[in-house]
DRENKOL-747425 format. One record per residue (C-alpha): x, y, z. Coordinates in steps of 0.02 Angstrom, whole numbers, padded with zeros to 5 digits, always signed. Last residue first. Layout:
// DRENKOL-747425
XYZ/...
***
This chain:
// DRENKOL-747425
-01486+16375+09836/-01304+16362+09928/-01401+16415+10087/-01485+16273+10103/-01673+16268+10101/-01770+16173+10223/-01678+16198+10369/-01638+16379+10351/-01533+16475+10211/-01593+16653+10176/-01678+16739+10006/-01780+16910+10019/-01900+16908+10145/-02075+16989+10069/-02154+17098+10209/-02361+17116+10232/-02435+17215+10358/-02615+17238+10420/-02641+17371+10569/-02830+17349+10675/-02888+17483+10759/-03057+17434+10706/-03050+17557+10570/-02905+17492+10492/-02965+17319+10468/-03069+17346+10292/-02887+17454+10224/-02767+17342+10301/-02862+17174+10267/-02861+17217+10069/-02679+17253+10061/-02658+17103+10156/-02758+17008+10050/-02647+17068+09892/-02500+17038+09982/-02554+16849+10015/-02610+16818+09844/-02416+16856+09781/-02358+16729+09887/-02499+16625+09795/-02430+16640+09645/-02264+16629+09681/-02270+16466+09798/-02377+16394+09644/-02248+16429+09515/-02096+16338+09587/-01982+16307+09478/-02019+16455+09382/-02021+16562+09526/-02089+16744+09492/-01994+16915+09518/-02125+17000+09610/-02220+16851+09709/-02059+16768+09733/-02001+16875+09861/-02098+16792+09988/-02229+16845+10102/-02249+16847+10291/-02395+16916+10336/-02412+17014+10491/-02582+17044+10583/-02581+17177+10722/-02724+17207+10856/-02853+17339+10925/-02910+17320+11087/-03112+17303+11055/-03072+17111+11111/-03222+17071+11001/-03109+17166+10887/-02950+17085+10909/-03075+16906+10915/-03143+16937+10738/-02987+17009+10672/-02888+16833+10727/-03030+16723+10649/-03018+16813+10485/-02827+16802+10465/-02822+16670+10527/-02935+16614+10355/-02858+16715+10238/-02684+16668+10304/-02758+16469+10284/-02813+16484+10117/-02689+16568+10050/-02508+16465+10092/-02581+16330+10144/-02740+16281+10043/-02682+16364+09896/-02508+16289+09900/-02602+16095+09924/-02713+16142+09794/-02585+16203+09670/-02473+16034+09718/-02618+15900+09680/-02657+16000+09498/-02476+15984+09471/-02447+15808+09513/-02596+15739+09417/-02542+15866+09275/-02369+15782+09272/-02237+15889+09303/-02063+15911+09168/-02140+16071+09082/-02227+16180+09238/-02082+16131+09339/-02170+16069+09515/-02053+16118+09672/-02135+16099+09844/-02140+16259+09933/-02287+16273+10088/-02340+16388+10204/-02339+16454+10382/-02314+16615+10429/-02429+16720+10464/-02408+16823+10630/-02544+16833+10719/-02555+16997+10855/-02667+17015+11018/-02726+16852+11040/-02837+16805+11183/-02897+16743+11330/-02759+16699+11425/-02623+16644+11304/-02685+16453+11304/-02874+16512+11284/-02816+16617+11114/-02685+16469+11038/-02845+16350+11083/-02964+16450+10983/-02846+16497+10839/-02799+16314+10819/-02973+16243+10802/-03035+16377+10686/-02889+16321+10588/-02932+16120+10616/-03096+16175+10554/-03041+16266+10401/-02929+16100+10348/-02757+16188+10256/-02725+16235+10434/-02682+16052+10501/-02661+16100+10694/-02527+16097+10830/-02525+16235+10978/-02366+16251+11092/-02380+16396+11234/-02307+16511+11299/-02321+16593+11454/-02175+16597+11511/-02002+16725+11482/-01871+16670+11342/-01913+16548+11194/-01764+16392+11169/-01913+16267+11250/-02049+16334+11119/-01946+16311+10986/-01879+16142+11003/-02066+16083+11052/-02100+16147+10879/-01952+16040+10815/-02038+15877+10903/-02195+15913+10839/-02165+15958+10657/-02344+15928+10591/-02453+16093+10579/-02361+16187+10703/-02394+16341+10790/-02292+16417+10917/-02408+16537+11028/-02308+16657+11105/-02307+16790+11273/-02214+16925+11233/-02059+17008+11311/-01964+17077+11176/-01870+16936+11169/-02034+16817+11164/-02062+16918+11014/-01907+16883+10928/-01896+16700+10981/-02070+16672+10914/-02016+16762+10757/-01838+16663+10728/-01939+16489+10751/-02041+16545+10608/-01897+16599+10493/-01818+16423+10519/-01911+16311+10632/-02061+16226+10717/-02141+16416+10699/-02290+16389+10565/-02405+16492+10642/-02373+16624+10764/-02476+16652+10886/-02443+16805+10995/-02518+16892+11151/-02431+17058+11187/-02338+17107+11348/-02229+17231+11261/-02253+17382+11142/-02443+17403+11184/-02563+17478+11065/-02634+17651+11135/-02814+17606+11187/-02940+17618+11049/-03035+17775+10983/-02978+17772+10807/-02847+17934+10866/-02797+17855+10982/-02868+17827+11174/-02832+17836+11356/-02933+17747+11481/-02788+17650+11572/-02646+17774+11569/-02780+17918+11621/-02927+17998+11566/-03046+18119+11633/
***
């Protein structure tokens, strides 16, 4: 006999919940971060604002977010400990747990491929791949661990970009690694799946924020 609290889908989990959910989202000191943690603590949420070095604009974020329960967690996510770091303290400050990560965070620095010096180009590919993949690959992992340790189920979002279909010349690295990031999540949503676990990936076309003005 079942009831509101016992009932299952069709993978055997509890129903996911529309509301109530327990959110870190990385990279949300500002622009299309900062729009996320406000749209989940809309919907009634409880959100973990990530930063890796924008304090003062995190603290921005988190004070502008409806409802409680949130929470401000800064970390370095390029550094694999300083990730495992932040996804254990974003998971204690929400109660226990996350319930969806929402990956955000990442870098754009420009390096032409014909006016940068190799010493700044080899620098700029790590720092993208450390950001941008690295650290998605490796929330990602730590988030699916706990969702199903949690045996609730979960959602991971990456954000993507654009620029991993139509290429950035300018930027070659942010394409290239954008484009890594849809491949893992096409990856994650097939191994994940069974563990009631849902893997999206969405590619923002082009909008102004803080960092990039909207006469780009």
């Amino acid at each position: 006999m079942s009831d509101a609290h016992t009932a299952t889908d069709a993978s055997g989990h509890a129903p996911f919940p529309a509301t109530g959910r327990r959110v870190l989202v990385s990279g949300a000191s500002r622009g299309l971060g900062r729009a996320l943690a406000r749209a989940f603590a809309d919907n009634g949420d409880r959100v973990a604002v990530h930063f890796g070095s924008r304090e003062q604009e995190a603290r921005a974020t988190l004070d502008s977010l409806p409802g409680f329960g949130h929470a401000l967690v800064g970390g370095d996510l390029s550094d694999p400990a300083r990730a495992k770091d932040v996804a254990d303290r974003a998971a204690e400050a929400l109660g226990g747990g996350v319930d969806v990560l929402v990956n955000n965070a990442a870098v754009n620095l420009p390096h032409p491929p014909a006016t940068t010096s190799y010493e700044d180009w080899s620098a700029l590919w790590q720092r993208h791949m450390s950001v941008n993949l690295l650290a998605t690959a490796n929330l990602s992992h730590l988030a699916a661990h706990r969702m199903i340790g949690q045996g609730t189920g979960g959602r991971i979002v990456n954000i993507g970009s654009r620029g991993a279909f139509r290429g950035e010349p300018d930027h070659p690295a942010y394409g290239a690694t954008k484009a890594a990031v849809h491949a893992l999540g096409q990856s994650l949503a097939v191994a994940l799946a069974p563990h009631g676990i849902a893997v999206a990936s969405v590619a923002p076309g082009f909008f102004g924020t803080m960092g990039v003005p909207p006469a780009h």
